[in-house]
N, C-alpha and C positions, 0 to 999 in steps of 0.2 A: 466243729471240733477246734478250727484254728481260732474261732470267737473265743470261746472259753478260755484259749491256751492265752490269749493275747489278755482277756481280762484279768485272770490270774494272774501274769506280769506284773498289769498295772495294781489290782490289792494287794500283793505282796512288797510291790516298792512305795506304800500309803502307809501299808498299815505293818505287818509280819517282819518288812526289812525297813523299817523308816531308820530314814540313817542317823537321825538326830537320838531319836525315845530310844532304840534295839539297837543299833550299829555304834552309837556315838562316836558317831564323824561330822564330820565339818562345824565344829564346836566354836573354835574362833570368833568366825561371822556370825554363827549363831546367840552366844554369847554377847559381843563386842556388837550388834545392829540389832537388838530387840528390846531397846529402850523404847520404842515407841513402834506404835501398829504400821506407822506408816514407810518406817525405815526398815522393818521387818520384811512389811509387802514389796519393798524396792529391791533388797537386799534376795530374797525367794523367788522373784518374778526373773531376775537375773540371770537365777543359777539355773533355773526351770528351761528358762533359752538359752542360754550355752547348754547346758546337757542334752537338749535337744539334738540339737545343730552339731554339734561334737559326736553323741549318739549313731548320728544318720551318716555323716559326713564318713566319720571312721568304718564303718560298716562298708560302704559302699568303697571305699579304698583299700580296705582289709590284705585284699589278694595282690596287693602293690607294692605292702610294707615289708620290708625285710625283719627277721625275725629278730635279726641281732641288734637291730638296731630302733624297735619297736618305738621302746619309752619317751626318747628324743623326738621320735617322730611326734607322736603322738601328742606331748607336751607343744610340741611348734603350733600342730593344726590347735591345740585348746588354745592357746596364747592370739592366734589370728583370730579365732571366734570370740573370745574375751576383748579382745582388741573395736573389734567392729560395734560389741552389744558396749563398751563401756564410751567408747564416741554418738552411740547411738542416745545413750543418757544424757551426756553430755549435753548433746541438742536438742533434746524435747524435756528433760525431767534433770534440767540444772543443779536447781537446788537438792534435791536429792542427789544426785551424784556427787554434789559435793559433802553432803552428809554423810555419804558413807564412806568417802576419800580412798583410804588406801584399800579396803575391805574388794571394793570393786576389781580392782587387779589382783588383791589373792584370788580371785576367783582363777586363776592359771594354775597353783598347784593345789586347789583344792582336791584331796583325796577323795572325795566321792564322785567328783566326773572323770577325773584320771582311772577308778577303780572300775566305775560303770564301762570305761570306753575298753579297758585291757578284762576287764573280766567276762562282760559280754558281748560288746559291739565288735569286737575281734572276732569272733564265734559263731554271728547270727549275722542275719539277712538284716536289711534296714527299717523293713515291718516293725519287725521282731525288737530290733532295736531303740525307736521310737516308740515301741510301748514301754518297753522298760526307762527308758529317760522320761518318759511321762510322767509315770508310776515313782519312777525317784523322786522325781523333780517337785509332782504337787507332793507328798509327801515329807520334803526337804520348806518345800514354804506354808504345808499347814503348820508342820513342828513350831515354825520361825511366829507365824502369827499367833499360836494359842500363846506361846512364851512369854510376846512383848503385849499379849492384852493383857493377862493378870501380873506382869510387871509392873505395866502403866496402868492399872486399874489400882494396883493397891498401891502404886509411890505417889500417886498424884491422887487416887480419888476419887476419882472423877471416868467418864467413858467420851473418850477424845476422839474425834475425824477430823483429820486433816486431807488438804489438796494433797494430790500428789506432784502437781508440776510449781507451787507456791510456798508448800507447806503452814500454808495459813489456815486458822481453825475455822472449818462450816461446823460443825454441832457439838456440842459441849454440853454432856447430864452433871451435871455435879450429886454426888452420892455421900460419900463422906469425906471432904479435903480437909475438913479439919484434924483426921484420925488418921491418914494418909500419910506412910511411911517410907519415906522419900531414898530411905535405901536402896531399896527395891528399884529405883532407876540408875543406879548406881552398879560398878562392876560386883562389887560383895552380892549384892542382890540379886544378877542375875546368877550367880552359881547357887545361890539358895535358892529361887525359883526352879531351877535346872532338876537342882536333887530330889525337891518335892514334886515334880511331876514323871519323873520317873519313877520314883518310887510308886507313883498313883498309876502312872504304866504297868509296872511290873505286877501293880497288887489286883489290875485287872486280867492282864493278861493270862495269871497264873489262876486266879479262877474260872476264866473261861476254859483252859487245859484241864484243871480239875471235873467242872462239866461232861467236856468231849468224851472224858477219858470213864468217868462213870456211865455215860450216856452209851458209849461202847463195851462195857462188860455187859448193862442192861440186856444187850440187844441180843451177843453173844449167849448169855444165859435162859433168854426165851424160846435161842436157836436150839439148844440142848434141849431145853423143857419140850421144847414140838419135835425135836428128834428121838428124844424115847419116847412120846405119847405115840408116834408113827411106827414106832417100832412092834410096841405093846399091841 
């Protein structure tokens, strides 16, 4: 029972509550670091571990915090775990953290680990809370990565891997660079890639509901059908 309850969590902060596609939150970074896969992965791997650590942390302090004075707290302990993960870049994955510059410290009042930590780490046991920071978390960095690969696939061309501690390129397909619409790495570009994939979100989503939603009158109606045949 508590398996299910804890997986649910985690598909509902992937897929039903992605904060990027359904919630549209933390747009910023999202927008403003997914010019490329690699700055995306840096930028998602980030927030994945602060929300964690913030997630757990908060949870297990919950019964400590005084009510009136939640928010403050709570921003302090985000700001020390942003703190630690953005020194942590700092020292193994440089270059990258200088690529993402300031993006790295919004991570302090990014609305989606402040909302995760006051809406349910306040609430829940630290299990519980670490599935949900999970479930946010990959969720928050698949969004980040589908974004900057068809960004960077249609401005450049091409399907790029870079290092992550060099950012120098191991493998490089070139596709089409010649027809390669260099906006698309560009700020305009990411809010037009943004709208068309929600838009591609929503037009899935909404027939998966149309589905459900026939798939359950179906079932109801064969109810009825075998309930007057039992009657008869």
């Amino acid at each position: 029972m508590a398996r299910n309850k804890n997986s649910k969590i985690i598909v509902d902060g992937i897929f039903s509550n992605n904060a990027v596609f359904m919630l549209f939150l933390g747009l910023c970074p999202a927008l403003a670091t997914t010019s490329s896969v690699v700055d995306a992965f840096g930028m998602g791997l980030a927030v994945l571990v602060t929300i964690i650590l913030t997630n757990v942390a908060i949870s297990l302090l919950r019964n400590f915090i005084p009510n009136e004075i939640r928010i403050p707290v709570l921003i302090v302990i985000i700001a020390t775990i942003v703190t630690v993960v953005e020194m942590l870049m700092k020292a193994f994955l440089f270059d990258l953290s200088q690529t993402l510059g300031v993006y790295l410290s919004l991570i302090i009042v990014n609305c989606i680990i402040l909302g995760r930590a006051e809406a349910f780490a306040m609430k829940n046991n630290p299990l519980a809370s670490f599935f949900d920071a999970l479930g946010t978390g990959v969720g928050f960095l698949g969004a980040l990565i589908i974004l900057a690969f068809f960004r960077e696939l249609i401005g450049t061309g091409a399907i790029v891997i870079k290092s992550l501690t060099t950012g120098q390129v191991i493998f490089k397909l070139p596709l089409f660079e010649k027809y390669a619409i260099s906006l698309f790495t560009k700020a305009p570009g990411a809010f037009i890639m943004f709208g068309l994939l929600v838009a591609l979100v929503s037009f899935i989503t909404t027939k998966i509901k149309e589905r459900q939603t026939k798939k359950a009158k179906l079932i109801k109606q064969n109810e009825a059908e075998a309930a007057l045949k039992g009657e008869k």
